[in-house]
SELOVO-810606 format. One line per 2 residues: number of its first residue (from 1); their letters; for each residue y, x, z of C-alpha. Coordinates in nm, 2 decimals. Example, Ala and Ser with C-alpha at 12.3 -4.5 7.8 and 13.67 -1.06 7.14 Angstrom:
<recs>
1> AS> -0.45:1.23:0.78  -0.11:1.37:0.71
</recs>
This chain:
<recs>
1> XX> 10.27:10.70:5.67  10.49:10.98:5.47
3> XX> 10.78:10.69:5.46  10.78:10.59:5.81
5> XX> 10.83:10.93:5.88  11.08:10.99:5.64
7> XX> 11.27:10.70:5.79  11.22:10.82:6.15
9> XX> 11.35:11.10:6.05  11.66:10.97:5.82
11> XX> 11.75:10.77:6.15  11.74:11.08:6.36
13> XX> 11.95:11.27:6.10  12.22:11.03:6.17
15> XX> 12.19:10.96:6.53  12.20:11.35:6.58
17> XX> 12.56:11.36:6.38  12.68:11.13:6.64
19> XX> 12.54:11.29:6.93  12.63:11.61:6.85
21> XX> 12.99:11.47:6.83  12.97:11.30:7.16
23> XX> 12.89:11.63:7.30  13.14:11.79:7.21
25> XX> 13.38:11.53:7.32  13.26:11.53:7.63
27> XX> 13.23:11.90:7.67  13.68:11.92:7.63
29> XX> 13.70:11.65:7.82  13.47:11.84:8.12
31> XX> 13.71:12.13:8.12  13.99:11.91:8.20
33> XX> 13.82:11.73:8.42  13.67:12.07:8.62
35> XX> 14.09:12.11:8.67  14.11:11.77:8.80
37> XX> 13.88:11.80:9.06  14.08:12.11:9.22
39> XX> 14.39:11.91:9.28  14.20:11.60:9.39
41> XX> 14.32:11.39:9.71  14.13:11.38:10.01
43> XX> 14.10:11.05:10.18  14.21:11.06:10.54
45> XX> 13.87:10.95:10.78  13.58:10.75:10.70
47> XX> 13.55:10.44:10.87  13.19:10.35:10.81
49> XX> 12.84:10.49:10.73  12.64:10.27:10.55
51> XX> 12.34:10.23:10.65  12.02:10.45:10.45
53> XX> 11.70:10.22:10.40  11.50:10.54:10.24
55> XX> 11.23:10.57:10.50  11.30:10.87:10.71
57> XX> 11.02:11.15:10.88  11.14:11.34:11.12
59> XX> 10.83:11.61:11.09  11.02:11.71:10.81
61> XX> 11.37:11.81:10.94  11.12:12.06:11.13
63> XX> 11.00:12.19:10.74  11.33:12.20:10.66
65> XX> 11.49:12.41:10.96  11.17:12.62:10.90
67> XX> 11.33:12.66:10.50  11.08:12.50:10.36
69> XX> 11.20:12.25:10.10  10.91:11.99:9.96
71> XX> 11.11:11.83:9.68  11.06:11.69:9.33
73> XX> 10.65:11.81:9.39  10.72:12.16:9.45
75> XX> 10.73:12.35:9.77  11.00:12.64:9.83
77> XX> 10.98:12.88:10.17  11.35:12.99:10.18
79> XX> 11.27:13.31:10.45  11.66:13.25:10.61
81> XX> 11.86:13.24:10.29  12.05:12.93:10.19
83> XX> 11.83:12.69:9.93  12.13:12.66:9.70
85> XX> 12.10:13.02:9.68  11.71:13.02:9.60
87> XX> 11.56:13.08:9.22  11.50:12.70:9.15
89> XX> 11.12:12.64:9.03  11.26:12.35:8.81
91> XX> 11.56:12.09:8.71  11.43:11.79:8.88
93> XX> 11.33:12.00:9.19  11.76:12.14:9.18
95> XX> 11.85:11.77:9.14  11.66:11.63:9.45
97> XX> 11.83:11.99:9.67  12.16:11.89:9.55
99> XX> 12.12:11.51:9.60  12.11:11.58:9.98
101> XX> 11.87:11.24:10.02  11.63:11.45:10.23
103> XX> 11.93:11.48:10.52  11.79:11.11:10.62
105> XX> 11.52:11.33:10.76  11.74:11.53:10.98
107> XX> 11.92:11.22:11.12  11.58:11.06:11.22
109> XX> 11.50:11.37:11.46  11.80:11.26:11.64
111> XX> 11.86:11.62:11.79  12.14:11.90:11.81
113> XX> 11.93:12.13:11.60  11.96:11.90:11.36
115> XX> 12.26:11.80:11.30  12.40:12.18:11.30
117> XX> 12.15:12.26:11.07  12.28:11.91:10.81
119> XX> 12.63:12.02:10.90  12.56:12.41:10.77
121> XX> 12.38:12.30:10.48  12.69:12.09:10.39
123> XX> 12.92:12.40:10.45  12.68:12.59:10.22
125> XX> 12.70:12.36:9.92  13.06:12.31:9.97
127> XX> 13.15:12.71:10.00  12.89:12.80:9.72
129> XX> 12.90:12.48:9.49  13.17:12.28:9.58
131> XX> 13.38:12.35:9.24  13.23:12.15:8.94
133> XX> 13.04:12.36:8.71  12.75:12.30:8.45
135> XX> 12.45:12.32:8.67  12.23:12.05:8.72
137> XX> 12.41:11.99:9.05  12.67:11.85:8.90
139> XX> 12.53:11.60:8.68  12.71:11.26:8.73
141> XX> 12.41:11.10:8.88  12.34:11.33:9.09
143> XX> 12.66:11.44:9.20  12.65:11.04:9.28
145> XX> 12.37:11.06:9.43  12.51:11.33:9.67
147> XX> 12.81:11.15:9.78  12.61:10.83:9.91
149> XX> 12.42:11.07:10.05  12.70:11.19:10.23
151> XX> 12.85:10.87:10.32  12.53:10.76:10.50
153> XX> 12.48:11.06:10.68  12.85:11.13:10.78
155> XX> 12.75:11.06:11.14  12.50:11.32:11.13
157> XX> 12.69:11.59:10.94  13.05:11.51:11.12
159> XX> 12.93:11.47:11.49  13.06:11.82:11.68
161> XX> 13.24:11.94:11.40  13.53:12.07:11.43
163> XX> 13.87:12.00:11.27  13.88:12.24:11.00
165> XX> 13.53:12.14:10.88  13.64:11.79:10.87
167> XX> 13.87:11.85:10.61  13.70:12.04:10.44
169> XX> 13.40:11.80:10.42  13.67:11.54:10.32
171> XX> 13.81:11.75:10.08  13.49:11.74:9.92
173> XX> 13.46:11.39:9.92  13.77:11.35:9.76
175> XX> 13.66:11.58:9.49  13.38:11.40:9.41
177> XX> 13.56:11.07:9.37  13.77:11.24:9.15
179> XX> 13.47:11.41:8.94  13.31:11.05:8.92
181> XX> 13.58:10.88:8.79  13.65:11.13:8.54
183> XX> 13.27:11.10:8.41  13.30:10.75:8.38
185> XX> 13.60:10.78:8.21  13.45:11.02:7.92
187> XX> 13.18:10.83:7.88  12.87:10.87:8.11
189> XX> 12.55:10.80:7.99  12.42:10.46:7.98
191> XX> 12.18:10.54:8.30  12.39:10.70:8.47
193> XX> 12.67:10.47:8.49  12.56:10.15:8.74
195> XX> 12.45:10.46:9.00  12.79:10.60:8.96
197> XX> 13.01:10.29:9.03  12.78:10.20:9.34
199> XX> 12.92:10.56:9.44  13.27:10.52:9.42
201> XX> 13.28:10.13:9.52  13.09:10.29:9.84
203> XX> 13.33:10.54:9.89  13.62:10.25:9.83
205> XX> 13.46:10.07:10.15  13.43:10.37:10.39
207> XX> 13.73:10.55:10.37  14.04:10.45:10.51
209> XX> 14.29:10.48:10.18  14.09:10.38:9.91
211> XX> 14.13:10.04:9.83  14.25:10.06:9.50
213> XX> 13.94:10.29:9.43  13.72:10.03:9.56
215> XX> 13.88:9.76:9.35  13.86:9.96:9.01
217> XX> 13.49:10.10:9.09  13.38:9.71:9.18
219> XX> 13.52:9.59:8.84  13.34:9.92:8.66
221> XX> 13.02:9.79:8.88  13.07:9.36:8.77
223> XX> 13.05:9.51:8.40  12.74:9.76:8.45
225> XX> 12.53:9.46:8.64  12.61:9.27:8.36
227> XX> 12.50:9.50:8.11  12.20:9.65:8.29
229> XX> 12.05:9.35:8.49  11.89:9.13:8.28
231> XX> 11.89:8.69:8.34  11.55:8.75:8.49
233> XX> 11.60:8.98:8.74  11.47:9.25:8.52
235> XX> 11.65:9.66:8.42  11.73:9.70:8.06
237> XX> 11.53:10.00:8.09  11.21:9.77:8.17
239> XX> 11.13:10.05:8.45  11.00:9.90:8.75
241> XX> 11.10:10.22:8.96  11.46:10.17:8.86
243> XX> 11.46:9.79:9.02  11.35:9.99:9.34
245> XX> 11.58:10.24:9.36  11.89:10.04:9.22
247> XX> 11.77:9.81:9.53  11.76:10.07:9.77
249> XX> 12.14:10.11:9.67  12.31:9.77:9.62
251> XX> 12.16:9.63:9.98  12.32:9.89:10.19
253> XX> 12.64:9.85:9.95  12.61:9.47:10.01
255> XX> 12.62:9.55:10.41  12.90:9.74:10.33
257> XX> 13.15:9.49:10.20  13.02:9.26:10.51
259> XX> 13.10:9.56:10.77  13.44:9.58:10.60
261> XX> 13.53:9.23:10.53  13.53:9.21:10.17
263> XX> 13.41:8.96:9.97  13.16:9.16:9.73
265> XX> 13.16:9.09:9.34  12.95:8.77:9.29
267> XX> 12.75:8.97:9.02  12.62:9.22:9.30
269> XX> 12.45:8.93:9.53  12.34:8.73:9.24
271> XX> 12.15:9.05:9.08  12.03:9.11:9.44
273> XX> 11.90:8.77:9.43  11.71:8.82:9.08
275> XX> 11.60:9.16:9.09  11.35:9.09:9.41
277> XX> 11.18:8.84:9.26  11.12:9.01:8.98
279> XX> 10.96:9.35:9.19  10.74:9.11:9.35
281> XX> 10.64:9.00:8.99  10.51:9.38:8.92
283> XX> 10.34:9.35:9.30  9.97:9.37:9.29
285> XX> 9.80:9.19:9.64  9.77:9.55:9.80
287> XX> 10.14:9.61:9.75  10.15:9.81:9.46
289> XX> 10.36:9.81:9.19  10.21:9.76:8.80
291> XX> 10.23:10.14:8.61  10.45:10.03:8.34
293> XX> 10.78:10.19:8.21  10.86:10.50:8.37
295> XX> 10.64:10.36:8.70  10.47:10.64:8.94
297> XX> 10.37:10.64:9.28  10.44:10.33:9.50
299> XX> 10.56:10.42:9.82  10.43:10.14:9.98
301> XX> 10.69:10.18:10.32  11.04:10.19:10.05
303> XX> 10.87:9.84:9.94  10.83:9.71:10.27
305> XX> 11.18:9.84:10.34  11.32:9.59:10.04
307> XX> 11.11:9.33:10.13  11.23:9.29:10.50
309> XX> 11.54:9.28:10.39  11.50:8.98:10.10
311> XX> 11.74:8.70:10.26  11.52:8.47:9.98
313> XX> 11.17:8.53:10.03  11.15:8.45:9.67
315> XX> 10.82:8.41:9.54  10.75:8.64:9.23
317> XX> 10.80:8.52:8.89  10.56:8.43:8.63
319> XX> 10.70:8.42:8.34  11.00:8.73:8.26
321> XX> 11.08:8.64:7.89  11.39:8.88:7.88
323> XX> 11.19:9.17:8.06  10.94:9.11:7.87
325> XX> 10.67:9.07:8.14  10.44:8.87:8.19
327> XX> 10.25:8.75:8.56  9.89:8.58:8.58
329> XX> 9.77:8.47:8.89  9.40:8.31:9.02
331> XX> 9.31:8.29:9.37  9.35:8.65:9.48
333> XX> 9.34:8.83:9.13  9.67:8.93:8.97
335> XX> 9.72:9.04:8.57  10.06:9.15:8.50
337> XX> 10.13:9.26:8.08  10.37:9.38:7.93
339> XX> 10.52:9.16:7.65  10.82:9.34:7.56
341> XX> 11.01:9.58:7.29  11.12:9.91:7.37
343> XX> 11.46:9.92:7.52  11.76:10.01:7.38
345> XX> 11.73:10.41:7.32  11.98:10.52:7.55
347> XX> 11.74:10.33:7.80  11.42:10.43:7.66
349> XX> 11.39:10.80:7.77  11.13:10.68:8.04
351> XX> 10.99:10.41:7.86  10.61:10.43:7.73
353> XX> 10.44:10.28:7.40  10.23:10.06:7.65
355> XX> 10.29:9.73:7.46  10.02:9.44:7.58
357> XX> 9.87:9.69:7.79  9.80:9.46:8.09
359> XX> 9.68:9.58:8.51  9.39:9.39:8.69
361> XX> 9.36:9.36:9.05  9.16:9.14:9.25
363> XX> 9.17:9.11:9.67  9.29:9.45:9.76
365> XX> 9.17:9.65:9.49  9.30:9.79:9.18
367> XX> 9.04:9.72:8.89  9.22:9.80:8.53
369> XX> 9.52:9.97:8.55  9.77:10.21:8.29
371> XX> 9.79:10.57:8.36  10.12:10.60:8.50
373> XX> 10.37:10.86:8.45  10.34:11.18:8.64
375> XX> 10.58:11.38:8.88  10.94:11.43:8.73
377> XX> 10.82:11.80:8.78  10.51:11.75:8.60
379> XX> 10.72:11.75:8.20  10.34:11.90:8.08
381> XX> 10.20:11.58:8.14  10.49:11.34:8.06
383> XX> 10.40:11.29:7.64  10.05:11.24:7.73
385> XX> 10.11:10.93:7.99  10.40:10.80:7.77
387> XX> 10.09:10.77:7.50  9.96:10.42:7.40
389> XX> 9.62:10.56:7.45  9.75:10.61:7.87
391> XX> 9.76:10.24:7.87  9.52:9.94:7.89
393> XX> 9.53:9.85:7.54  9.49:9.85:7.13
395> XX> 9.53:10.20:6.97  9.52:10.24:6.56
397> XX> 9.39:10.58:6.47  9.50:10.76:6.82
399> XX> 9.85:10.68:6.73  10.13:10.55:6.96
401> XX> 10.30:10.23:6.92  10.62:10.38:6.96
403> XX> 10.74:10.71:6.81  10.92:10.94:7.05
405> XX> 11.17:11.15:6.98  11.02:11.40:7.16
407> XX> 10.76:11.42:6.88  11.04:11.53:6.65
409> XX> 11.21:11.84:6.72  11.54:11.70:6.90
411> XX> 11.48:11.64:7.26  11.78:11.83:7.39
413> XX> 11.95:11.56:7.22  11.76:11.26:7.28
415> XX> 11.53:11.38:7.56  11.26:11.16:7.48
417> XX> 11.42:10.82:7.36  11.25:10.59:7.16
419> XX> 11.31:10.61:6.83  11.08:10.32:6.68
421> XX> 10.90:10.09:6.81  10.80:9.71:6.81
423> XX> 11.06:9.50:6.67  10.88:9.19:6.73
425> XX> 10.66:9.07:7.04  10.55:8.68:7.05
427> XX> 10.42:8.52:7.34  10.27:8.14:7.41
429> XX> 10.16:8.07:7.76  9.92:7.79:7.86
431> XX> 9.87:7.73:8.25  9.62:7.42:8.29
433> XX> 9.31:7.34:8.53  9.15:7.61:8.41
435> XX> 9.38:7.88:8.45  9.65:8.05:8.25
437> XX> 9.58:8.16:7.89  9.84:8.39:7.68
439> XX> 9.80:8.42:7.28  10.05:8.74:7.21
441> XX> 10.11:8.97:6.92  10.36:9.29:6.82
443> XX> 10.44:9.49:6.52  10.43:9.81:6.68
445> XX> 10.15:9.97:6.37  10.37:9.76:6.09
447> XX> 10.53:10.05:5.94  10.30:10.28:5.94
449> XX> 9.98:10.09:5.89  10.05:9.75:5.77
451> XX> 9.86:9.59:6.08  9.96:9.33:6.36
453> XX> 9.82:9.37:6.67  9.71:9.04:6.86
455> XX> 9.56:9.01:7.20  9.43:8.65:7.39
457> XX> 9.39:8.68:7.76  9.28:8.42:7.98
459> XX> 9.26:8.44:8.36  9.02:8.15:8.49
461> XX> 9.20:7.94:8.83  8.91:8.12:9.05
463> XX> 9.03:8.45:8.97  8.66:8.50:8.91
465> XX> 8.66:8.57:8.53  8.93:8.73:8.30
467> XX> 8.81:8.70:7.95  9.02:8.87:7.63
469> XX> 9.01:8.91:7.24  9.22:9.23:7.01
471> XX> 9.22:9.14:6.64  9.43:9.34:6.44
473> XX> 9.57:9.15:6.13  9.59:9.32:5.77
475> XX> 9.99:9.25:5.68  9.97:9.42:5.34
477> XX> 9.69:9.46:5.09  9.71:9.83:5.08
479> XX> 9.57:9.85:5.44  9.25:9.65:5.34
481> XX> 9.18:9.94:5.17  9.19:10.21:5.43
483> XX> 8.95:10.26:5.65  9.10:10.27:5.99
485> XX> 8.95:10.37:6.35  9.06:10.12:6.61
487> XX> 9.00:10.18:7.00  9.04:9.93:7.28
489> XX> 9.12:10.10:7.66  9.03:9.98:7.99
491> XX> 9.11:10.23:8.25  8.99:10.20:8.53
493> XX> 9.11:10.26:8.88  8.96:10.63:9.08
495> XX> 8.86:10.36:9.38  8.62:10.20:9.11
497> XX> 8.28:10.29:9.11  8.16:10.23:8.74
499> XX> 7.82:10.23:8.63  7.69:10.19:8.27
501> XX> 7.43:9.92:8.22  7.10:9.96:8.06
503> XX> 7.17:9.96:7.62  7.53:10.02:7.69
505> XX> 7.55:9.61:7.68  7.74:9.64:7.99
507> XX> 7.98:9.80:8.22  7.90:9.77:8.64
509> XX> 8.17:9.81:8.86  8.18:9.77:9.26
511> XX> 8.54:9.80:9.41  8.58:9.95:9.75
513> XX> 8.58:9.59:9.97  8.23:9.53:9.82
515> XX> 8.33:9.32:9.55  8.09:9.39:9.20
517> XX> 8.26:9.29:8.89  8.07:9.35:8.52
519> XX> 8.20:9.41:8.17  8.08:9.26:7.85
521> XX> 8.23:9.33:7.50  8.14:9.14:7.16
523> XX> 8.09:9.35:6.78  8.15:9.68:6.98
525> XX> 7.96:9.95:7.13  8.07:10.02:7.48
527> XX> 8.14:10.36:7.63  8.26:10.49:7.97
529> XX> 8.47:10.79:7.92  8.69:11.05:8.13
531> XX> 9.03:10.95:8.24  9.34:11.04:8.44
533> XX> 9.55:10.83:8.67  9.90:10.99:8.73
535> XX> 10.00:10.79:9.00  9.81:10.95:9.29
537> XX> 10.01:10.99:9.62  9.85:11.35:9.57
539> XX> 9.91:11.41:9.21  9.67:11.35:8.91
541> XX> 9.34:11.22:8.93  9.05:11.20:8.79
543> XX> 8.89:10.85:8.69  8.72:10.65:8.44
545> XX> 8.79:10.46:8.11  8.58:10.18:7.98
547> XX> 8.61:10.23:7.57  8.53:10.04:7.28
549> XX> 8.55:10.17:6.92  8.58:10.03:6.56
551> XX> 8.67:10.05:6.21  8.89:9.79:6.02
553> XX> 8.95:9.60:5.83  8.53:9.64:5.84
555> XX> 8.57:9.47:6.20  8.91:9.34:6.31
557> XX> 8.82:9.15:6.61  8.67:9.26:6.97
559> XX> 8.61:9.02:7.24  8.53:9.09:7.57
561> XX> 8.54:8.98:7.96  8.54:9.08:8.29
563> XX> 8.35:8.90:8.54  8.27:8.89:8.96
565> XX> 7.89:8.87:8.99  7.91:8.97:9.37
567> XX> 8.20:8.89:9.58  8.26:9.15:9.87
569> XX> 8.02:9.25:10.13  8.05:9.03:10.46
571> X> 8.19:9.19:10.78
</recs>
């Protein structure tokens, strides 16, 4: 234990020298680009606004000429004042203000009062924040994130304007282009990067004068696909969210370079092409999406948004060797697992230790899912749903498969990336008559406990019957003689109704479409516990966990199943 942590800890020593480097590279190199900005050219008209896919409410652009502003899960009442101007009640709430994503609101009441009110929102950000500064406005991604904002919503903010606000407003734009370029060329983070060259290669298309941009931002984007987009369709990051939002981003750009006549880089339609499939590998039959990664709250309309515009109608895939996902289907029950490493760290700060942690669903109901993560607001919370034990899975002595570096002192530096992990994650697949069986294993307890984790799932054709088996294999003899406490997770959904059987033999659960489901579990007593599911369209929630606990190397093998004894109640 001591040496893992030693090395964790060696490795973080360096890392830190690197970083801290890094910083202050970039840190000269953001002073000179601050000047840069200021004598910045503005291009001369926009030609098109591309079109915004977000789904749009126009109740809200009544919140918002009211001042209220319900972003990032907080609420604040402005009382008259500008929001820029406003004590911000955190970061990611200042981020999502200064993204300007919720003018799509304003555009969909389609009235006067609203577009004065987008158009003097603009003229406030521009008189009071216009000039690049440190403030979390002016993070690349979300300075991004701001200008396709803009772009889309010209026609809203420039309809009735007059001349001088024009060029202001294009002033701005231009100083954005010129604040983007310069973050890409210092070095922006690794994340950052794809969303920043969708920007400018945006910008490139609508503006009259900006070929050249366009041409140097669509090379910049051709090498970020290629790094970020995996063969299968899959992020590097391995968060499903980030397939939906980078979506939500290359489609209108696609439309884009069709409205303008340009032939778009062949890397953008072909990652187009792979990354749908692969979000309809994570879909669960109710349109969900599996809580792995980073994953939150589905907003089931933004995926009905994607999927009417899929040219392909791509089924989803099975089998995501280079994600490191896996699909199981029977009848109307889908298991999706997660069979890969932690990402790279610059790609890991959302990541969680949820290796072979797998979701259940069956009809329209959710029956074993993984925690989640919480709100961006909600950073109390993060650690705890990043856990292994927030996942569907094996936990050795309450102790994460992956250590965080939030766990060790530096996450201003690292802000949560993963700082070890599983090296090694092995996966045989068997699809027969029968149904689909996958034999996995990972390494993720090697160094600090000696012990391989290994998990058997089979999924019978039916959908009727998912059966399982968690050994953990000794891999040195010192951990034969250490008693260690081993826990297997189930947790459930909060629409399941669990019941414990008589002699704790047996766990009953009936789903909300009638449907009653029981599990049984071999060499292990079995428990229902407290839980907490993070991805309520409310917040947090309360719900259940079916447990079982034991010691190795005493008992190193569990098996268990889950089975329909009632299908759902006849209408």
């Amino acid at each position: 234990m001591r040496t893992s942590t030693l090395a964790d800890r060696a490795r973080l020593a360096g890392l830190s020298a690197v970083r801290g480097g890094w910083a202050a590279r970039r840190l000269a190199l953001r002073l000179l680009r601050f000047v840069g900005t200021l004598r910045s050219r503005a291009p001369d008209q926009l030609l098109i606004a591309p079109q915004d896919i977000r789904t749009a409410d126009p109740t809200i652009a009544e919140d918002i000429y009211s001042g209220y502003y319900a972003l990032a899960g907080k609420v604040v009442n402005a009382h008259g004042r500008s929001p820029f101007e406003m004590e911000s009640p955190s970061v990611a709430w200042s981020c999502a203000l200064a993204g300007f994503g919720w003018l799509r609101h304003l555009r969909a009441a389609d009235t006067a009062l609203a577009r004065a009110n987008a158009r003097a929102l603009v003229e406030d950000w521009i008189q009071g924040a216009g000039v690049p500064d440190a403030g979390p406005g002016w993070i690349p991604a979300v300075a991004a994130r701001r200008l396709l904002s803009w772009l889309s919503q010209s026609p809203l903010i420039l309809e009735g304007a007059d001349r001088a606000f024009y060029r202001r407003f294009m002033r701005a734009i231009g100083r954005h282009a010129a604040y983007l370029q310069g973050a890409l060329s210092e070095g922006a983070e690794a994340q950052q990067r794809l969303l920043i060259a969708i920007a400018l290669t945006e910008l490139g298309l609508c503006a009259s004068d900006l070929a050249s941009l366009q041409r140097r931002a669509a090379r910049i984007l051709d090498q970020e696909i290629g790094r970020q987009i995996l063969p299968d369709g899959g992020h590097v990051g391995r968060n499903p969210q980030t397939l939906i939002d980078l979506l939500l981003d290359l489609l209108p750009l696609r439309q884009a370079f069709a409205a303008r006549g340009v032939d778009p880089p062949q890397k953008l339609l072909n990652a187009i092409d792979r990354m749908t499939p692969m979000m309809r590998m994570f879909r669960h039959s109710n349109g969900e999406i599996a809580l792995f990664n980073g994953m939150g709250v589905t907003r089931l309309d933004t995926i009905a948004t994607i999927l009417a515009h899929d040219d392909v109608r791509a089924k989803p895939i099975l089998n995501a060797p280079v994600s490191g996902y896996q699909r199981l289907e029977g009848a109307d029950s889908v298991l999706v697992i997660d069979t890969g490493t932690s990402p790279r760290a610059q790609f890991s700060t959302n990541a969680h230790a949820g290796v072979l942690s797998f979701e259940f669903s069956t009809g329209d109901n959710a029956l074993v899912v993984n925690c989640g993560a919480p709100e961006t607001s909600r950073v109390d919370l993060r650690q705890a749903a990043r856990a292994t034990a927030a996942h569907s899975t094996l936990v050795v002595d309450d102790v994460s498969s992956c250590r965080f570096a939030g766990d060790v002192v530096l996450e201003r530096l690292f802000r949560g990336e993963i700082i070890s992990g599983p090296s090694r994650v092995e996966v045989q697949r068997t699809d027969d008559a029968l149904g689909t069986s996958l034999e996995t294993s990972h390494d993720g307890y090697r160094r600090r406990f000696g012990l391989l984790h290994r998990r058997r799932i089979f999924l019978r054709r039916d959908g009727g019957m998912l059966a399982g088996e968690d050994r953990l294999e000794s891999l040195d003899e010192g951990t034969q003689a250490r008693k260690l406490e081993y826990v297997v997770r189930f947790h459930l959904h909060p629409s399941t109704v669990a019941i414990a059987g008589e002699g704790l033999e047996r766990i009953d659960m009936r789903l909300a479409d009638g449907q009653v489901w029981s599990f049984w579990a071999d060499r292990a007593p079995i428990s229902l516990e407290e839980s907490i599911y993070f991805a309520g369209p409310d917040g947090p929630r309360p719900s259940r966990q079916i447990v079982l606990r034991q010691y190795f190397p005493e008992c190193g093998q569990l098996a268990w199943s889950f089975e329909r004894v009632e299908s759902r109640t006849p209408q």
